[in-house]
C-alpha positions as MATLAB code, in Angstrom:
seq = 'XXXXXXXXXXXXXXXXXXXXXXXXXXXXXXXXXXXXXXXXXXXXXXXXXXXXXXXXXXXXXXXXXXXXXXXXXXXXXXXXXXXXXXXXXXXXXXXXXXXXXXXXXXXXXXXXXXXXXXXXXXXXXXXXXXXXXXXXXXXXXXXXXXXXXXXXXXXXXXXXXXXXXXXXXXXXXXXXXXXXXXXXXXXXXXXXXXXXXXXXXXXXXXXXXXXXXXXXXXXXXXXXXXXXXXXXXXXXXXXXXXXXXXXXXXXXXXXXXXXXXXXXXXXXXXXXXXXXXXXXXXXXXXX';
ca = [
     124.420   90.465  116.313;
     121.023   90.089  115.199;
     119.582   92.274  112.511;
     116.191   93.429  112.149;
     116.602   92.553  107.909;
     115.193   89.486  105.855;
     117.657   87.322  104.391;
     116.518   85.906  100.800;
     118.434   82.679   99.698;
     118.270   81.476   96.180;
     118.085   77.539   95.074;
     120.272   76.307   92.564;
     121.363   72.661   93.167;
     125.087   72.292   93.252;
     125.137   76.691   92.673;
     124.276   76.457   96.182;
     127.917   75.852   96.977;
     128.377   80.083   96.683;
     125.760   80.628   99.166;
     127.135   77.871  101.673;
     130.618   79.821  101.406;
     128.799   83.197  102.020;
     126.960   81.780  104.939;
     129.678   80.492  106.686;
     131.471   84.157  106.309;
     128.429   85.504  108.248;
     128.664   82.720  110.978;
     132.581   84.315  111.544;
     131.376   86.869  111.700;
     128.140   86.546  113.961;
     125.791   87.998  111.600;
     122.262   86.841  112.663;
     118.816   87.480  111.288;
     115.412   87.783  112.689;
     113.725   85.898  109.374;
     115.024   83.999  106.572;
     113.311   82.485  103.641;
     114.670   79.507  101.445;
     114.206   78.212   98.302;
     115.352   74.753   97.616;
     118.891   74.490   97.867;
     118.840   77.761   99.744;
     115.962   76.357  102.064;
     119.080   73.668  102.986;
     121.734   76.169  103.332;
     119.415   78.222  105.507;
     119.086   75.250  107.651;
     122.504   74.675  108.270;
     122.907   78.274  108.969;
     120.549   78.904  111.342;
     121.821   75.669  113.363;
     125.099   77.574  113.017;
     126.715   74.397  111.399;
     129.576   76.081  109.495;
     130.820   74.106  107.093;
     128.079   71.620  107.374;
     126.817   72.466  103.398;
     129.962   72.094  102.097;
     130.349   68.768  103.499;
     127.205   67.129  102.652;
     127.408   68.292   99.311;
     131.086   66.948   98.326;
     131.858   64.372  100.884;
     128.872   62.022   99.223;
     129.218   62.436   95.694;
     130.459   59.163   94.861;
     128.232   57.355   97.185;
     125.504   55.720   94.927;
     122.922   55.986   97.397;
     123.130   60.277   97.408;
     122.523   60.452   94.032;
     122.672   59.130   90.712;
     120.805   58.204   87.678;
     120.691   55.030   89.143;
     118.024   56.506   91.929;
     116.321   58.290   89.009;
     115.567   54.996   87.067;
     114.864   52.721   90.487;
     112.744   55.946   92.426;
     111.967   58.395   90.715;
     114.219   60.888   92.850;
     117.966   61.784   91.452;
     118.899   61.881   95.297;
     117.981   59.494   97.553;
     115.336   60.119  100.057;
     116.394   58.067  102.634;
     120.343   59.051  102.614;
     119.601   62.999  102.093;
     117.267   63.172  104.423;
     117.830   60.894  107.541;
     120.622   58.374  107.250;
     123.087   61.789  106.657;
     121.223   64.399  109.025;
     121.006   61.360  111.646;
     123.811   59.272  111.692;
     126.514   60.261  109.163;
     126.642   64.120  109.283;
     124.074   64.718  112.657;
     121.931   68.093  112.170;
     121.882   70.151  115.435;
     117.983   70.195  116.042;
     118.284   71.684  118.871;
     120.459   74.740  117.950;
     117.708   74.748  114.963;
     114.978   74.653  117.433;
     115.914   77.227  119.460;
     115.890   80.054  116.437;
     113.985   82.738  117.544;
     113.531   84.328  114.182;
     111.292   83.079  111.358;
     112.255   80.347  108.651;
     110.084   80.443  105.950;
     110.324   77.011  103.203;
     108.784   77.891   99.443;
     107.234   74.817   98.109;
     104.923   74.846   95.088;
     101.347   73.603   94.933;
     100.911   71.135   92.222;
      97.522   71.795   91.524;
      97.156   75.638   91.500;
     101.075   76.038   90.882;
     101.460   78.466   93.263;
     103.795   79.002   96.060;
     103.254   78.523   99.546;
     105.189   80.098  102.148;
     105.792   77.235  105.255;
     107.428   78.163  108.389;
     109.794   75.927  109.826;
     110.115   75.628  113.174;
     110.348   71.522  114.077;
     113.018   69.756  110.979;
     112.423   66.241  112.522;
     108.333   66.659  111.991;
     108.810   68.968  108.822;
     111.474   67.177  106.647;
     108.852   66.550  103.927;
     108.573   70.499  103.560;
     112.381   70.664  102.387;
     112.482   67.646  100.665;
     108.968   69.152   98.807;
     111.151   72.534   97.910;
     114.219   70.390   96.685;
     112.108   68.350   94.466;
     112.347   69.319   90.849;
     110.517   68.201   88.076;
     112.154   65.534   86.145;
     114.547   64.655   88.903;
     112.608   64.006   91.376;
     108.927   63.077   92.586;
     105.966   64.909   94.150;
     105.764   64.938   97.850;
     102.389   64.441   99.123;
     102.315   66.611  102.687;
      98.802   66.609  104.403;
      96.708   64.773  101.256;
      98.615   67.512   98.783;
     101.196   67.424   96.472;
     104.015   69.550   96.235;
     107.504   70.351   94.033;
     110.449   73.170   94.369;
     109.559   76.447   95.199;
     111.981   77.704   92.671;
     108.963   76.738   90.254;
     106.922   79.816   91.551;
     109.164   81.834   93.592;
     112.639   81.682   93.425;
     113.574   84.986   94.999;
     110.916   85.335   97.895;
     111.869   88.657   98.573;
     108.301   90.437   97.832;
     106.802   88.169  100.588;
     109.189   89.365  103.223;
     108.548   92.836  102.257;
     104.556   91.767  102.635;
     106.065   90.257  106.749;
     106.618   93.736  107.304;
     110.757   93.880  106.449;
     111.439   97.198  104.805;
     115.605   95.876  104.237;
     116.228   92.468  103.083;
     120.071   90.925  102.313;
     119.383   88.685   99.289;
     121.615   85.886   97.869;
     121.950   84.796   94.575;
     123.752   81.953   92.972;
     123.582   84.269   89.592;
     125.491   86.728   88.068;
     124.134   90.282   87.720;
     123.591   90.088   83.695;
     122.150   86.546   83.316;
     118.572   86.297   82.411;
     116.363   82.769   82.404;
     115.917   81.345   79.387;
     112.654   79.370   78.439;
     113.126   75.473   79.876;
     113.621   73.435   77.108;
     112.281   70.563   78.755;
     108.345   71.613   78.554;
     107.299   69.017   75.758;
     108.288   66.040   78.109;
     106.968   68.049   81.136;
     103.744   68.898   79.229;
     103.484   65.330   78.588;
     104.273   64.097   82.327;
     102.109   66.467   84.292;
      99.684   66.393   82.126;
      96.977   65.902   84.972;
      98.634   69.118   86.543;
      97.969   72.113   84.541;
      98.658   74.813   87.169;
     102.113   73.239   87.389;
     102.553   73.254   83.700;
     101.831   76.358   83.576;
     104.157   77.935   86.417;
     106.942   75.950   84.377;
     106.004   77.575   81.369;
     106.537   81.244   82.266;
     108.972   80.323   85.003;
     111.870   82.498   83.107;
     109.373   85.370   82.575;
     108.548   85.421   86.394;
     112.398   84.844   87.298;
     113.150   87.684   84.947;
     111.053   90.013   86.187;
     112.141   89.418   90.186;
     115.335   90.327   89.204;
     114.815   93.513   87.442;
     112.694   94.071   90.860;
     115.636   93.527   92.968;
     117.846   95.686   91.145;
     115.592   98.176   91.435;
     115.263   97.643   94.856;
     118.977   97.331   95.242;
     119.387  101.377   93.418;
     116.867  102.404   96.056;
     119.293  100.942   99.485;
     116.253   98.405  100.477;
     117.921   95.399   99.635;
     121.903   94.447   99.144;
     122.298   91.621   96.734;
     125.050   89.287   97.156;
     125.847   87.647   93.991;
     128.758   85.849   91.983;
     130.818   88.250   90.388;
     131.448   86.222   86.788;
     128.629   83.624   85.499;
     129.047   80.059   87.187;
     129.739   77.135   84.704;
     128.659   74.696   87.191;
     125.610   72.871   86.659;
     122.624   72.131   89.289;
     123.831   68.136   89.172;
     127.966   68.960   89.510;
     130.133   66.592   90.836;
     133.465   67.377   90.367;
     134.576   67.854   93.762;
     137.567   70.586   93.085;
     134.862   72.617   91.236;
     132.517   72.815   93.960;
     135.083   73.062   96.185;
     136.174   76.115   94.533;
     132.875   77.348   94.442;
     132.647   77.382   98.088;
     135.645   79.069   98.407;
     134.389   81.935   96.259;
     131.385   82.824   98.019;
     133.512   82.873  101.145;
     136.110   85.153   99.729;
     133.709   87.932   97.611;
     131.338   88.100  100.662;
     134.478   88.402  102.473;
     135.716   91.167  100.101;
     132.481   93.007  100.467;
     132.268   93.024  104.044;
     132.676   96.327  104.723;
     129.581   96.857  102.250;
     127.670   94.649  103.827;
     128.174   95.843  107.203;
     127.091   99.882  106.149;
     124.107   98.264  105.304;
     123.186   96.327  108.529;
     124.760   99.189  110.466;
     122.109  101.722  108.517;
     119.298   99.535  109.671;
     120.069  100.040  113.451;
     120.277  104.070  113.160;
     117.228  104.312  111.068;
];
């Protein structure tokens, strides 16, 4: 069934994990959507979902983790890029783990990437409709600051969306979708906390002010989506789908039984929820 409702997914790194399970309890149970919008990590599990690879996130994030040429601090120091390019993004999606392009291809809703513009440090909303030709948009939206480099896309240089919208849920209201389903890889009390990291990122982007300064009220911003959301979420225009106790994990895990059971906890509380979830998607067909 295909529902007339934007789906929001939040980034997270490794927090992605809770999405991935929650996604793969829509796919059993059919649950389509006519526009999604990813953020980082969430642009990835969005990816997967809409190629209806279940169990395809899970995978690539575990099954790799010792593999030096995923990630590492090693590709940090040689690169400039915690994860490798050239595994993440073609030696796994083409050979090792194949993406279904086609599947992907044939979507007939709307992806939407957020990457952020290094120079103005604002986001910009990219729809995806050809992976092969537009890798460089989700590697751009993966790419955080410190971790990784700047992708240059069309003479421009971009980082994560997460920088400058991490929750696009106001621009799928602006698309015209009155209900959205939004995903978080947060629990309902935590609040962002000022990054920590802004002397050495003042220091590095130095020639990028607008980017300094989306990193510098980042948790403000963040903050202030999600007392939007739950405001939205007391009025019945969104339903928020979020982890019911505070994940421990951080966005570089890699213990395998931790993710694992991270996975296996979005499965199970979206499961749990389902009947929730369905009143909701049912309301939006009768109103």
């Amino acid at each position: 069934m295909v529902y007339d409702c934007g789906l929001i997914l939040e980034g997270g790194g490794m927090r992605g994990l809770y999405t991935a399970g929650v996604l793969d309890f829509f796919q059993d149970r059919g649950i389509e959507f006519n526009a999604c919008y990813g953020v980082s990590a969430g642009a990835v599990n969005g990816l997967n979902y809409i190629a209806k690879q279940k169990g395809r996130m899970y995978r690539v994030n575990v099954n790799y983790l010792e593999d030096k040429n995923y990630a590492g601090i090693g590709n940090l120091i040689f690169t400039g890029n915690f994860f490798g390019t050239e595994m993440c993004y073609h030696t796994i999606p083409e050979e090792l783990d194949p993406f279904d392009y086609e599947t992907f291809r044939k979507y007939k809703g709307e992806f939407y990437v957020v990457i952020t513009d290094c120079e103005t440090g604002l986001p910009q909303y990219v729809k995806v409709t050809d992976l092969k030709k537009q890798i460089d948009i989700v590697r751009a939206s993966c790419s955080l600051p410190l971790m990784a480099e700047m992708v240059s896309i069309n003479g421009k240089k971009y980082m994560d969306g997460g920088l400058s919208d991490s929750i696009p849920v106001r621009k799928s209201v602006r698309d015209g979708h009155k209900k959205n389903i939004i995903i978080l890889t947060r629990d309902i009390d935590y609040q962002k906390k000022k990054n920590e990291a802004l002397p050495v990122i003042r220091m590095k982007y130095r020639e990028y002010p607008g980017l300094i300064k989306a990193l510098e009220k980042r948790h403000i911003e963040y903050n202030r989506t999600i007392e939007y959301v739950k405001n939205q979420e007391k009025n019945g225009n969104v339903y928020v789908i979020r982890p019911s106790k505070p994940i421990t994990i951080g966005r570089l895990e890699n213990d395998k039984n931790r993710l694992t059971m991270l996975y296996h906890q979005g499965y199970k509380e979206a499961k749990a929820d389902w009947q929730n979830i369905l009143d909701f998607l049912t309301n939006l067909e009768s109103e």
